[in-house]
C-alpha positions as CSV (number, residue, x, y, z in Angstrom):
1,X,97.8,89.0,101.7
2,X,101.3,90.1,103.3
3,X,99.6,93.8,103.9
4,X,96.2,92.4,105.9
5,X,97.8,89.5,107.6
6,X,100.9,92.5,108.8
7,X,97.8,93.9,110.6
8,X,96.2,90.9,112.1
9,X,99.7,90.2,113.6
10,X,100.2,94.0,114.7
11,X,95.9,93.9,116.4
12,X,97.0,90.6,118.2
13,X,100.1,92.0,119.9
14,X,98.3,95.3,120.4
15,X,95.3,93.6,122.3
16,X,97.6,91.6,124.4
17,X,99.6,94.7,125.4
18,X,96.3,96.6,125.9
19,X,97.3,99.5,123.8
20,X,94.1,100.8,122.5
21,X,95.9,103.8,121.3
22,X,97.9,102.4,118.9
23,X,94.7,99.9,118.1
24,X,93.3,102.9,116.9
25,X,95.8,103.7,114.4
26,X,95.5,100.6,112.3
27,X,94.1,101.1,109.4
28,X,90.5,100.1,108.0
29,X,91.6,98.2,104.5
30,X,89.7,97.4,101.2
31,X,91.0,95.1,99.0
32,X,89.8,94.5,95.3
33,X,90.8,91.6,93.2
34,X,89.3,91.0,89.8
35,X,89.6,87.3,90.4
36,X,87.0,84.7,92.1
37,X,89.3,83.4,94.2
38,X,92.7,84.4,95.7
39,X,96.5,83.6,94.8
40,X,96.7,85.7,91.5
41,X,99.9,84.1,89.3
42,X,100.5,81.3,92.0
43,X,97.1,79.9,91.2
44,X,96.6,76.2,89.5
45,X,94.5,76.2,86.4
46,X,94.4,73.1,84.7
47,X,92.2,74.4,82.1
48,X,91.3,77.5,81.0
49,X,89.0,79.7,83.2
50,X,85.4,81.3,81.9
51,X,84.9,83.0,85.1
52,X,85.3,86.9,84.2
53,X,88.5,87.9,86.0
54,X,90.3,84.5,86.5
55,X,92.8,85.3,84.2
56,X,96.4,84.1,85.4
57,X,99.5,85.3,84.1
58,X,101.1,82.5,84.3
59,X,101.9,78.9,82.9
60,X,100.8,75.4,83.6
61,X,103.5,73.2,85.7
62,X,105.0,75.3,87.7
63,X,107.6,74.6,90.1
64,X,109.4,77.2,92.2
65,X,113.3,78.0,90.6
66,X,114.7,79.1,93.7
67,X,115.3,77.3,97.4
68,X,111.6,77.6,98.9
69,X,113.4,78.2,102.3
70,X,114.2,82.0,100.5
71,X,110.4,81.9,100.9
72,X,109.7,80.5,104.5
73,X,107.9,82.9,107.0
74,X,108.9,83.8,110.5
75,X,105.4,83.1,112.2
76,X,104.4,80.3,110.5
77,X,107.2,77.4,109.2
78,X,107.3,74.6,106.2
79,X,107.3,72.1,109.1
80,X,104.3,73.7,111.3
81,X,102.5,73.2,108.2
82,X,104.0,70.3,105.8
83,X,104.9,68.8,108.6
84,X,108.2,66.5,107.2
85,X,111.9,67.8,105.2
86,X,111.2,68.9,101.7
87,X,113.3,69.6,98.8
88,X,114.3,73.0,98.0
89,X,112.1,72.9,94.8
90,X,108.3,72.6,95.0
91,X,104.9,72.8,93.3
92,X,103.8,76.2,93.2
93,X,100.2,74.9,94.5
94,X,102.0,73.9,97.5
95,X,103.5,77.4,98.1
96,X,100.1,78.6,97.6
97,X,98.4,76.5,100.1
98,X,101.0,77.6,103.0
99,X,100.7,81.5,102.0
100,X,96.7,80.7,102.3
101,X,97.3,78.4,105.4
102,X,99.2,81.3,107.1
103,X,97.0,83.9,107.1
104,X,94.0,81.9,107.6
105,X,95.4,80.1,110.9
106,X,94.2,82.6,113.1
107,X,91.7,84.4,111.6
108,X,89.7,82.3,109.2
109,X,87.6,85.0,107.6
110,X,90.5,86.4,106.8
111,X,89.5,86.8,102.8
112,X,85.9,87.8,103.9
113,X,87.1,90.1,106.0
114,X,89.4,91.9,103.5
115,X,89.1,91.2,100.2
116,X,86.3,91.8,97.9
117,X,86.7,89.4,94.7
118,X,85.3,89.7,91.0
119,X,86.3,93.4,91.6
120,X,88.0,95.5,89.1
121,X,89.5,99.2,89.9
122,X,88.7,101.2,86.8
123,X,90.3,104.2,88.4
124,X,91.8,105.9,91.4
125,X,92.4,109.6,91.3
126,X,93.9,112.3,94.1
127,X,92.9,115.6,95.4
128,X,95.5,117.7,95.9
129,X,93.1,120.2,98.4
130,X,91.6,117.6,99.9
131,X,94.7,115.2,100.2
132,X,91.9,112.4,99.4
133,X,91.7,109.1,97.2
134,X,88.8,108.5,94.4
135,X,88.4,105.0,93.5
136,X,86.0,104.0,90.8
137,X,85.4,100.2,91.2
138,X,83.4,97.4,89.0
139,X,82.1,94.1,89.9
140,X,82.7,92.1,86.6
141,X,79.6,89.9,87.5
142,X,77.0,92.2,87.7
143,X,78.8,95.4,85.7
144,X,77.7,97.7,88.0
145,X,80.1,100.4,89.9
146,X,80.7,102.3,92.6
147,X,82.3,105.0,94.2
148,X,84.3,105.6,97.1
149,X,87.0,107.6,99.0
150,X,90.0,106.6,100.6
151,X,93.4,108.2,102.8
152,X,95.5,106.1,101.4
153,X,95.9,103.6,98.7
154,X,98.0,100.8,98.3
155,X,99.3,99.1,94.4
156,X,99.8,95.8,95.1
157,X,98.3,94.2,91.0
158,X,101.9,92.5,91.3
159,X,105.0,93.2,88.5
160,X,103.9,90.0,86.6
161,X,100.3,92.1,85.2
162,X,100.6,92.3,81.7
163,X,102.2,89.8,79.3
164,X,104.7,91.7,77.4
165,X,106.0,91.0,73.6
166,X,108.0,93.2,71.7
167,X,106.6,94.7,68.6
168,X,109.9,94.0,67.2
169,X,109.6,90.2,67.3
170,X,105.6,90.2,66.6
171,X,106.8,92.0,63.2
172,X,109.4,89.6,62.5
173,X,107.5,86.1,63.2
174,X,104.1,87.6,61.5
175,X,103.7,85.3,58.6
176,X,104.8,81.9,60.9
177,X,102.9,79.2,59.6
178,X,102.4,77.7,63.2
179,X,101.5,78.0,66.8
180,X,102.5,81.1,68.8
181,X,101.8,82.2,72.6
182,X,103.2,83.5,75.5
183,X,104.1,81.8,78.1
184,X,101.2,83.3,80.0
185,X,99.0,81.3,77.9
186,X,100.5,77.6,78.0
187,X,97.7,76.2,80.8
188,X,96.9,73.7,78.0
189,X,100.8,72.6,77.2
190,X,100.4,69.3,76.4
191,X,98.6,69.8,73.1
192,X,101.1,72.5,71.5
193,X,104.4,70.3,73.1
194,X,104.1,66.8,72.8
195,X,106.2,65.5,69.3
196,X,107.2,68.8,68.7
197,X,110.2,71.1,67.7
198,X,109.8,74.4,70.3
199,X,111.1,77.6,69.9
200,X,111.7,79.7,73.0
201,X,112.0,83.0,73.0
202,X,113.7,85.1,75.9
203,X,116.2,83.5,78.3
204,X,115.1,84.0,82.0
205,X,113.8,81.9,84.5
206,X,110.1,81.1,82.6
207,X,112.5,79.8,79.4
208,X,114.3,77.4,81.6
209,X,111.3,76.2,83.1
210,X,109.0,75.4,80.4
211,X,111.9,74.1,78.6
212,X,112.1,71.3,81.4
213,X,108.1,71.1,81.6
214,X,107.9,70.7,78.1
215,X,110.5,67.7,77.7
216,X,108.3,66.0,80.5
217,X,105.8,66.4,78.6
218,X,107.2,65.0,75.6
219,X,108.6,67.6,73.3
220,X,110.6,66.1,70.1
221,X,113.3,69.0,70.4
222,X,113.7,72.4,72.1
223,X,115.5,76.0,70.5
224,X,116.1,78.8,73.1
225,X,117.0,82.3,71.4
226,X,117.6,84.9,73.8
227,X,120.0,88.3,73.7
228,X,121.0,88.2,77.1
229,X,124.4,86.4,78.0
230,X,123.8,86.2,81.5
231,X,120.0,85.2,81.4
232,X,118.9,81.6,83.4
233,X,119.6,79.5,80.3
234,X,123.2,80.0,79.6
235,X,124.4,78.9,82.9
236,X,122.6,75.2,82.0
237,X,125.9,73.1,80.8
238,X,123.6,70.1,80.0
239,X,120.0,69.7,79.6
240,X,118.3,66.7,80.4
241,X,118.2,64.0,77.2
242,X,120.3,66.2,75.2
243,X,117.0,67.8,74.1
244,X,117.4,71.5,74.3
245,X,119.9,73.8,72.2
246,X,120.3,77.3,73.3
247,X,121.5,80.1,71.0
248,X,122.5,83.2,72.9
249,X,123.0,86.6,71.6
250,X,120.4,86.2,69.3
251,X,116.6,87.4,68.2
252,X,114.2,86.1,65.9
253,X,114.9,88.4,62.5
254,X,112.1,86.6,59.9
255,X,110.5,84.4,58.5
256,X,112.0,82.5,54.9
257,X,109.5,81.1,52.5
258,X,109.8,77.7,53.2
259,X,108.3,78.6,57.2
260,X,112.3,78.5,58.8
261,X,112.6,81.0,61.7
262,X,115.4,83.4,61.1
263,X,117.5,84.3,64.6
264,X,120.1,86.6,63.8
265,X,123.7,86.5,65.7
266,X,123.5,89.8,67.6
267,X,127.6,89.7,68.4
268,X,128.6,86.6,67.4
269,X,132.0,85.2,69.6
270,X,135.3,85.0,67.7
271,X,136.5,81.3,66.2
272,X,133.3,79.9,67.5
273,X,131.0,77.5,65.9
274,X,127.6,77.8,66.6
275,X,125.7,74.9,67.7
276,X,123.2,73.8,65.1
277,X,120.4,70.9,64.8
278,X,122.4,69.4,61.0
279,X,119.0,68.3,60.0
280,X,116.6,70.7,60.3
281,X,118.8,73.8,61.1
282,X,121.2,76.0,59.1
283,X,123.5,78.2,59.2
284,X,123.8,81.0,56.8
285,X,125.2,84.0,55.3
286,X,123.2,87.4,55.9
287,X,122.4,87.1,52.0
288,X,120.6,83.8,52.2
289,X,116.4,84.1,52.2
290,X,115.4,86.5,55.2
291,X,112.7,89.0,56.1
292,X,115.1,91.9,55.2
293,X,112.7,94.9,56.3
294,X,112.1,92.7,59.9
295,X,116.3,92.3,60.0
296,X,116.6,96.3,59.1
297,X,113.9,97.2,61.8
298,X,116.5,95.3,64.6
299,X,119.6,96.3,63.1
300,X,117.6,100.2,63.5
301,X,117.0,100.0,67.3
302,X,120.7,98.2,68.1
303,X,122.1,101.3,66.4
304,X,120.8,103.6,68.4
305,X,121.6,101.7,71.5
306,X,124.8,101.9,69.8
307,X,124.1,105.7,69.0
308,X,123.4,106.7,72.7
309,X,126.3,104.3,74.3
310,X,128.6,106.2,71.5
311,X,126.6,110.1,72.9
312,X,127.2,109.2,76.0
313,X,131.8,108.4,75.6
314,X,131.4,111.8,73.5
315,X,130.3,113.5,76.5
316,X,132.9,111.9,78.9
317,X,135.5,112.5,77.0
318,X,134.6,116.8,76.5
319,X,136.5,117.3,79.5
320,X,139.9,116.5,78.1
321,X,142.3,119.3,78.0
322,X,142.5,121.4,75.2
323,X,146.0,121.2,75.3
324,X,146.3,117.5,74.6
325,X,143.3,117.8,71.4
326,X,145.3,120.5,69.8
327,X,148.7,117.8,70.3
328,X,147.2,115.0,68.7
329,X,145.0,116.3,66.4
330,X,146.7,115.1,63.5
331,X,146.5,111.2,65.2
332,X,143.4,111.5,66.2
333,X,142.0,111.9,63.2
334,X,144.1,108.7,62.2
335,X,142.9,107.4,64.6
336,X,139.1,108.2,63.9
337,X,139.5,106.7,60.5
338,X,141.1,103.4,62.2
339,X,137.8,103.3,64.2
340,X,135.3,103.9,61.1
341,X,137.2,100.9,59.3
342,X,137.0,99.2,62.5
343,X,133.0,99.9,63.2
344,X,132.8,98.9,59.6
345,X,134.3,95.4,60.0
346,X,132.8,95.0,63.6
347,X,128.7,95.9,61.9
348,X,130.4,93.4,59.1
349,X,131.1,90.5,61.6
350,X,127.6,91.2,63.4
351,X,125.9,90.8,60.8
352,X,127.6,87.7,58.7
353,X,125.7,85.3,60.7
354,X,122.4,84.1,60.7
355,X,120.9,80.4,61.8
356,X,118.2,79.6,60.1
357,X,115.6,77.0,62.5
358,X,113.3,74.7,60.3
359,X,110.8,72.8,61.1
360,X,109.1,74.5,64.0
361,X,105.6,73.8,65.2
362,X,105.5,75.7,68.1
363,X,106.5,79.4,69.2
364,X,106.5,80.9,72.7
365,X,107.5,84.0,74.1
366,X,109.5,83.6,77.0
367,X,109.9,87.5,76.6
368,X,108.2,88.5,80.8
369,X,105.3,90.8,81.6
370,X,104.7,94.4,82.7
371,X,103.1,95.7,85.8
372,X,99.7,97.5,85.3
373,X,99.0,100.2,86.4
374,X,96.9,102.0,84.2
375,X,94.3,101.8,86.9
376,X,96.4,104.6,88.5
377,X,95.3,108.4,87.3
378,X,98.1,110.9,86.9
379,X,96.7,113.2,89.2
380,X,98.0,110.6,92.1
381,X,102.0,112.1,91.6
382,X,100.6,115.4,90.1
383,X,102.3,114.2,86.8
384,X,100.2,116.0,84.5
385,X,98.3,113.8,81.5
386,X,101.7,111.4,82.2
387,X,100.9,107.8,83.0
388,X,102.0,107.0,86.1
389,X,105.9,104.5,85.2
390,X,107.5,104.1,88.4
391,X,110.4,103.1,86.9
392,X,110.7,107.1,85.1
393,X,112.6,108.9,88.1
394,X,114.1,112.6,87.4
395,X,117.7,112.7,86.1
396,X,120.0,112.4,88.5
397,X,123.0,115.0,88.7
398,X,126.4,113.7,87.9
399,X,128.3,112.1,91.1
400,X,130.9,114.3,92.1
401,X,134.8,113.2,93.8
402,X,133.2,109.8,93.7
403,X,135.1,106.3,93.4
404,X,134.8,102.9,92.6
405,X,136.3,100.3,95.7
406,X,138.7,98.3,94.4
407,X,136.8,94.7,93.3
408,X,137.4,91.6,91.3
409,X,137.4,93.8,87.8
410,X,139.5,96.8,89.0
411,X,142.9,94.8,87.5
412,X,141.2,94.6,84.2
413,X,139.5,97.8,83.5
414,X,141.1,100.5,85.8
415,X,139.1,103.0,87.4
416,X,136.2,104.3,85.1
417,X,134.4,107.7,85.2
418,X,130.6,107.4,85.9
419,X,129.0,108.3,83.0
420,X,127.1,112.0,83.5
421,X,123.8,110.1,82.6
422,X,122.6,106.9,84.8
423,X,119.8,105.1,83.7
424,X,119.2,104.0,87.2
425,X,115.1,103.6,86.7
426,X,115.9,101.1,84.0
427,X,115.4,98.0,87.0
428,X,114.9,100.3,90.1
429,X,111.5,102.3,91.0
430,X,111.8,105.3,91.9
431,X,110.4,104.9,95.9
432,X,111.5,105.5,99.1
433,X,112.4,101.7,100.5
434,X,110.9,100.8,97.5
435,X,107.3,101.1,98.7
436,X,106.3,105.1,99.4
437,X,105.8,107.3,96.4
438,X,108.5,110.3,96.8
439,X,105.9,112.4,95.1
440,X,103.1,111.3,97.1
441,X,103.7,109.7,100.5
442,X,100.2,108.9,100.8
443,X,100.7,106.5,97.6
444,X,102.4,103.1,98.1
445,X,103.6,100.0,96.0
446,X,104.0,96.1,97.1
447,X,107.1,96.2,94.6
448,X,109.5,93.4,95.6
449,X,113.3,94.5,95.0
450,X,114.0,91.1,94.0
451,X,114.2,88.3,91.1
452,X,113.1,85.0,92.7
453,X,111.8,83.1,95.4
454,X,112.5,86.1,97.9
455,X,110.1,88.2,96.2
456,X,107.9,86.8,98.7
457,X,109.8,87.8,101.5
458,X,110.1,90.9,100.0
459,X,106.7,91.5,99.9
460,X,106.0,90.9,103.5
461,X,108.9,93.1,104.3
462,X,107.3,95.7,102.4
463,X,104.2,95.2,103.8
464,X,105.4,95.8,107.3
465,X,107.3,98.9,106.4
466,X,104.1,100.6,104.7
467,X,101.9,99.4,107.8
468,X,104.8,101.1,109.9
469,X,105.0,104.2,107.6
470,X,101.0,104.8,107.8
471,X,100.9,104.1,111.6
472,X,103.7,106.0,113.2
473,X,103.3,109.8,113.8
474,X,103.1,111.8,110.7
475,X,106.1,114.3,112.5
476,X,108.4,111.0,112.4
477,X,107.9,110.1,108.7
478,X,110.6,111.0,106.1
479,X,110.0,114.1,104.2
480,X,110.3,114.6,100.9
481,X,114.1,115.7,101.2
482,X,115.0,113.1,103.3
483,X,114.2,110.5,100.9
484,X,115.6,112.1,98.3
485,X,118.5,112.4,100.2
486,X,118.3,108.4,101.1
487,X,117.6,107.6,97.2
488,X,121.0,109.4,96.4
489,X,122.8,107.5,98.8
490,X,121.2,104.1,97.7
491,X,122.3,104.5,94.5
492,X,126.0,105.7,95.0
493,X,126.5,102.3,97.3
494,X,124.5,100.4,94.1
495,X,127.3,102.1,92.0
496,X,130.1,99.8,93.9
497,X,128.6,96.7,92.7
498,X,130.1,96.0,89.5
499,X,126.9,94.1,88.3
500,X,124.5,96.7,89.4
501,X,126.3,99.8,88.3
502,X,126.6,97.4,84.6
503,X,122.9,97.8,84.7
504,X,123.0,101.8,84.8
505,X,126.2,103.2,83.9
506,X,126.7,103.6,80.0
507,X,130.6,104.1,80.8
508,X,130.8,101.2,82.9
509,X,129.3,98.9,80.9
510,X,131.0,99.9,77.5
511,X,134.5,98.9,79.2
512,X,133.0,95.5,80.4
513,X,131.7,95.0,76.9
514,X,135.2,95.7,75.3
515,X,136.9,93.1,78.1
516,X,134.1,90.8,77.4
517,X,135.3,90.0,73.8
518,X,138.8,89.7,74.9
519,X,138.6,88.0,78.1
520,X,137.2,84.8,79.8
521,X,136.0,85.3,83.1
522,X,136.8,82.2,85.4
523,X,134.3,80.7,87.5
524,X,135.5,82.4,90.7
525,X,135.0,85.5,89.1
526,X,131.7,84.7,87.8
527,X,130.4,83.3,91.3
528,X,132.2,87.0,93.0
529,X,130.0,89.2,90.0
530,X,126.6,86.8,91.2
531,X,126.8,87.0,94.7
532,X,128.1,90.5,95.4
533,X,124.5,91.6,94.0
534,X,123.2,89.4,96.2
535,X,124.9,90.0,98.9
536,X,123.4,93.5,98.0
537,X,120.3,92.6,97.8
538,X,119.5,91.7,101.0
539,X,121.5,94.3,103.1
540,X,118.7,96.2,101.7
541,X,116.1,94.0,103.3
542,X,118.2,93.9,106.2
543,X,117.6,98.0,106.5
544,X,113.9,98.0,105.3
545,X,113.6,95.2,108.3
546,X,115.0,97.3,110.7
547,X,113.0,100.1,109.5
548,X,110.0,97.9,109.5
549,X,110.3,96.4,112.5
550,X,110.0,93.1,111.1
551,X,110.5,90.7,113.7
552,X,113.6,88.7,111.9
553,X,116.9,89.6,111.9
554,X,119.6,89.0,109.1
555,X,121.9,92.3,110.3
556,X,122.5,95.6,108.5
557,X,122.5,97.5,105.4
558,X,126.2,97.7,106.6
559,X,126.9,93.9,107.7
560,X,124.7,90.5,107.2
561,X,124.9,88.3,110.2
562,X,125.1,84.7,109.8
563,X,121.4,84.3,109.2
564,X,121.7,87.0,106.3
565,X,124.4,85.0,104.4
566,X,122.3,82.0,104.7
567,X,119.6,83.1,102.6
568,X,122.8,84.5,99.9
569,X,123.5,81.2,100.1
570,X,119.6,80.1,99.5
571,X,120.1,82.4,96.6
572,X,123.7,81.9,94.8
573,X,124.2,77.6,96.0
574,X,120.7,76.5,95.3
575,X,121.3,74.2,91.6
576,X,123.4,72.1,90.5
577,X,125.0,72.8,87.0
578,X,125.1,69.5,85.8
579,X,128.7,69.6,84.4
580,X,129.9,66.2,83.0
581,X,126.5,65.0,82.6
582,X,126.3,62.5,79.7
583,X,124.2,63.7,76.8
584,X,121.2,60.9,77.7
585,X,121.2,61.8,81.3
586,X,117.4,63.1,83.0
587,X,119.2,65.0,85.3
588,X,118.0,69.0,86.1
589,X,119.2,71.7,87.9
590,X,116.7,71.0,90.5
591,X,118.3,67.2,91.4
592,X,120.8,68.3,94.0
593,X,122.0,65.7,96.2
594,X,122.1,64.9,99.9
595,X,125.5,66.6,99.5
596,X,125.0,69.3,98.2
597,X,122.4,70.4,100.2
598,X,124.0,70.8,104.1
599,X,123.4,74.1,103.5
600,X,119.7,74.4,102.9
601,X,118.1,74.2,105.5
602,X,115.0,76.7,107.2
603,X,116.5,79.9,108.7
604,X,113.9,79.4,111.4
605,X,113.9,75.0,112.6
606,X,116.8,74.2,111.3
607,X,115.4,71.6,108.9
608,X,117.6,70.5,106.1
609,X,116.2,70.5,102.7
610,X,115.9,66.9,101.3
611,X,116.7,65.4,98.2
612,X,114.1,64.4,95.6
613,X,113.4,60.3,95.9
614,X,113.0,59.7,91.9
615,X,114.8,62.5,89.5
616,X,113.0,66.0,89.0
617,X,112.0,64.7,85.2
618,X,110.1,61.3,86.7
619,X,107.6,63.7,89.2
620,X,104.5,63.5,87.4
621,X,103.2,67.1,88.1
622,X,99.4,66.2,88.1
623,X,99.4,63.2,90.1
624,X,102.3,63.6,92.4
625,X,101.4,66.0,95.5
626,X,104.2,67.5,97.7
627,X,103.7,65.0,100.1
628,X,104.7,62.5,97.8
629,X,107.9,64.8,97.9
630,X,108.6,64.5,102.2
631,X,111.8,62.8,103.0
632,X,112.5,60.2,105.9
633,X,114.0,63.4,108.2
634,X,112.0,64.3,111.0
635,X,111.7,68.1,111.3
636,X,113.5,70.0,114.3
637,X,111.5,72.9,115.8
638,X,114.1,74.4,118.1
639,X,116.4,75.5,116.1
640,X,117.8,78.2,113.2
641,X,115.7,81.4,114.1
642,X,116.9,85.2,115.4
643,X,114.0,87.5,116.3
644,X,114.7,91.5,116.4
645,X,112.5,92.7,118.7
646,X,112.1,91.4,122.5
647,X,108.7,90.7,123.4
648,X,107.4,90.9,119.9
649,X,104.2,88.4,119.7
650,X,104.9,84.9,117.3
651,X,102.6,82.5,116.7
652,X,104.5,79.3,116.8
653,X,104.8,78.1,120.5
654,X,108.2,77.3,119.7
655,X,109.0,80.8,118.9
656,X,107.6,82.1,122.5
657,X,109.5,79.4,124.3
658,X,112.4,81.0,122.6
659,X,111.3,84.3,123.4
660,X,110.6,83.6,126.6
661,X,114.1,82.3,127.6
């Protein structure tokens, strides 16, 4: 939608200037979507589809988990169109009905005109000689194809495709005598939830919100395993009706005889009792009933995280001077033997603890989704009989008289060597601006760089910057080299951000893991860790804005103006945490209140976000629209918004005015 509407926008300014050379370079578009209807994961189904193709991945209930003002657009705002203050959380049929009322406000054919629905790519190859597109196409009502050829092709199937679980936990849960989906698959909720004990698997931001959707719904009691420390869940102090237990740093292991899911403690913390339901959960020893061949096959692929983390010091450490190995030969081996005992006791302590969940009715996998693109021949990047992975790039070389700046973790861990090997591709595709294919310029992804609601401003960023990429003079477009070269540089400044380089740099990572178990962040610290990602994250928009020439303004890749710290606001002050809740209390993240919200309000009117009138847990999701939601506040059209580029056609007349002065 982001991609065609970028041109409608782009032909209206065009035909008002009269430019009918640059009208001539937009390009003719063909869109396929194997749906009947538009809005792909953002669409409401209240019960299960048997259309072919209106398959959603994703789940019943859902409510944005991030400000919606991360998600507002320039040329068409929540008050043109809701017409009243909102809170910062809403219905995600509501977002969908302003993406749809956008693009269809000034061209209502606008899904006639581009899209053709029931429509599913089998395949689309590339011709090196030709420098042409082959697209094999299917209409899933009549099962008849077709062939045609294109210049350019875009991926836009979305990262959310394919619902992913690991073979490692479908092994380990196989004989569960009880219910078990993904979270994809919970459009009917209601039947597996209400009076029931829940198990949730993965910690992220579908965990936390089925967790709340399924205590509205009427769950007895709620379990959330997950591996991840830092995932959505463990920065929820209290959950509403003392309901919901989490249990970090651990994975479902087996299954006992007596139907008790088995989570094993992955690294369990030192002197610390783990919470535990006294009635229907245990805690026990590693020798207790377990699926021992399920346990084995995790304890297998930790080691070899282990193995490689261990490759990877061993390879660090080879430039040490001879000199100083030959001096303390004698302690280090010692020294070696100290470490064996101390592996020993450490795989010992990993390994003592097991909680054992009883009771369970219901399973699902909170454990995210894949992005398909298996539509996508390897010819396309000239890979060869390889599947096209975007996130596979080439190994990078080692960085050379390069430094870390000093930051909030330099006093704790010193200066650490990059590691020669950095698994950059492990969260990152490999894409100039994250959208053009390095191999293939003539190949480009929709690929949000982002993990919430400004994925959709992400996308119509992207979608400006390939419009602007396919339109401007071949002679002006990056080559190959160039982006290359921009790639390298992107991730060196990455490397500075002690979060992102935690994600990529074995070495890095190993001495945060070691301070971890010996040291207690404070909240300042925390919040410093957060938002300097964030910060991150959108001086990168603010570049592939600029590049774009998207008509908003948040500053540079170098410096974020005020309207750029705003949305790292949207993004790092946008719950509350609940701390000092009593244990009865309804309260959710999402109740925020008047105070707490001054600093919410739309980059574009100026419109402060409202509180909810009744608490988050009393909004009956079926009956209650997001009108019911509007506060008293009257909207304020004149206010908030920067624009980049002078003259640059908006369609809200408030926007000319301002354009005009």
């Amino acid at each position: 939608m982001s991609f065609c509407h970028a041109i409608e926008v782009r032909r209206r300014e065009l035909e008002k200037k009269g430019d009918l050379e640059a009208l001539a370079k937009l390009p003719s578009v063909s869109a396929f979507e194997r749906s009947s209807t538009h809005g792909g994961v953002w669409k409401q189904q209240h019960n299960s589809s048997t259309t072919v193709g209106d398959d959603t991945s994703m789940y019943e209930g859902m409510w944005v988990n991030g400000a919606k003002e991360l998600a507002e657009y320039f040329d068409y705002t929540y008050d043109e169109h809701f017409g009243c203050a909102l809170p910062p959380y809403i219905q995600r049929g509501a977002i969908l009905e302003y993406m749809t009322a956008r693009v269809t406000k000034n061209t209502p054919d606008f899904f006639e005109k581009y899209v053709t629905f029931n429509t599913d790519v089998v395949t689309v190859t590339f011709d090196n000689a030709t420098e042409i597109f082959t697209a094999i196409t299917k209409n899933l009502l009549t099962g008849e194809k077709e062939t045609s050829t294109y210049d350019k092709v875009i991926w836009a199937a979305g990262v959310n495709s394919i619902p992913y679980i690991p073979q490692t936990l479908e092994n380990a849960l196989d004989s569960f005598d009880g219910k078990m989906i993904h979270s994809s698959n919970v459009s009917n909720l209601k039947g597996s939830i209400k009076g029931k004990r829940v198990l949730l698997i993965g910690g992220a931001s579908s965990a936390e919100d089925i967790a709340l959707t399924s205590l509205k719904l009427g769950a007895e009691e709620i379990f959330i395993s997950f591996r991840n420390p830092d995932d959505s869940v463990a920065a929820v102090y209290t959950w509403p009706l003392d309901k919901v237990k989490g249990f970090k740093e651990t994975v479902p292991s087996g299954v006992d005889e007596n139907n008790c899911i088995i989570l094993r403690v992955i690294k369990p913390s030192q002197n610390v009792t783990i919470l535990y339901d006294t009635k229907k959960t245990k805690e026990v020893s590693k020798d207790d009933d377990a699926d021992d061949s399920s346990d084995g096959e995790e304890d297998s692929s930790d080691n070899e995280e282990d193995s490689s983390d261990n490759e990877e010091d061993s390879s660090d450490n080879e430039e040490e001077s001879s000199d100083d190995e030959e001096d303390s030969s004698d302690n280090e081996e010692e020294d070696d033997d100290e470490e064996a005992k101390d592996d020993e006791e450490e795989e010992d302590v990993e390994k003592e603890k097991e909680i054992k969940l009883c009771g369970i009715d219901t399973v699902i996998f909170c454990t995210g989704y894949k992005a398909d693109f298996g539509m996508l021949d390897p010819s396309i990047n000239g890979l060869g009989e390889q599947n096209i992975d975007l996130y596979a790039g080439p190994i990078l070389p080692p960085i050379k008289d390069w430094e870390m700046t000093e930051n909030v973790l330099t006093k704790y861990i010193g200066d650490i060597q990059p590691a020669n090997k950095l698994d950059y591709w492990k969260k990152r595709p490999y894409l100039y601006q994250y959208s053009v294919s390095i191999e293939n310029p003539s190949m480009m992804y929709l690929v949000p760089n982002a993990v919430s609601l400004d994925q959709i401003l992400w996308a119509d960023v992207l979608a400006w910057h390939v419009l602007a990429f396919i339109t401007e003079e071949p002679s002006s477009r990056a080559t190959q080299d160039e982006m290359i070269k921009w790639l390298s540089k992107r991730i060196h400044h990455e490397m500075q951000i002690p979060a992102l380089r935690d994600d990529v740099d074995a070495n890095y990572h190993n001495a945060l893991k070691k301070l971890d178990t010996s040291y207690n962040f404070t909240k300042k610290e925390e919040f410093s860790w957060e938002r300097g990602e964030v910060v991150f994250t959108f001086r990168a928009l603010a570049e592939t804005m600029e590049k774009a020439g998207y008509p908003v303004d948040i500053g540079s890749f170098e410096e974020l103006n005020d309207i750029g710290m705003q949305y790292v606001d949207f993004e790092t002050q946008d719950r509350d945490t609940c701390v000092g809740e009593k244990p009865d209390s309804s309260k959710t993240f999402r109740d925020l209140k008047e105070s707490n919200l001054k600093h919410i309000r739309s980059v574009f009117t100026g419109t402060q976000a409202v509180p909810f009138k009744k608490l988050w847990m009393e909004i009956d999701d079926l009956n209650d629209t997001v009108m019911d939601l509007c506060g008293v506040d009257e909207p304020n059209p004149k206010n908030g918004m920067v624009c980049r580029m002078e003259g640059r056609e908006c369609e809200l007349s408030w926007f000319e005015d301002m354009m005009s002065k």
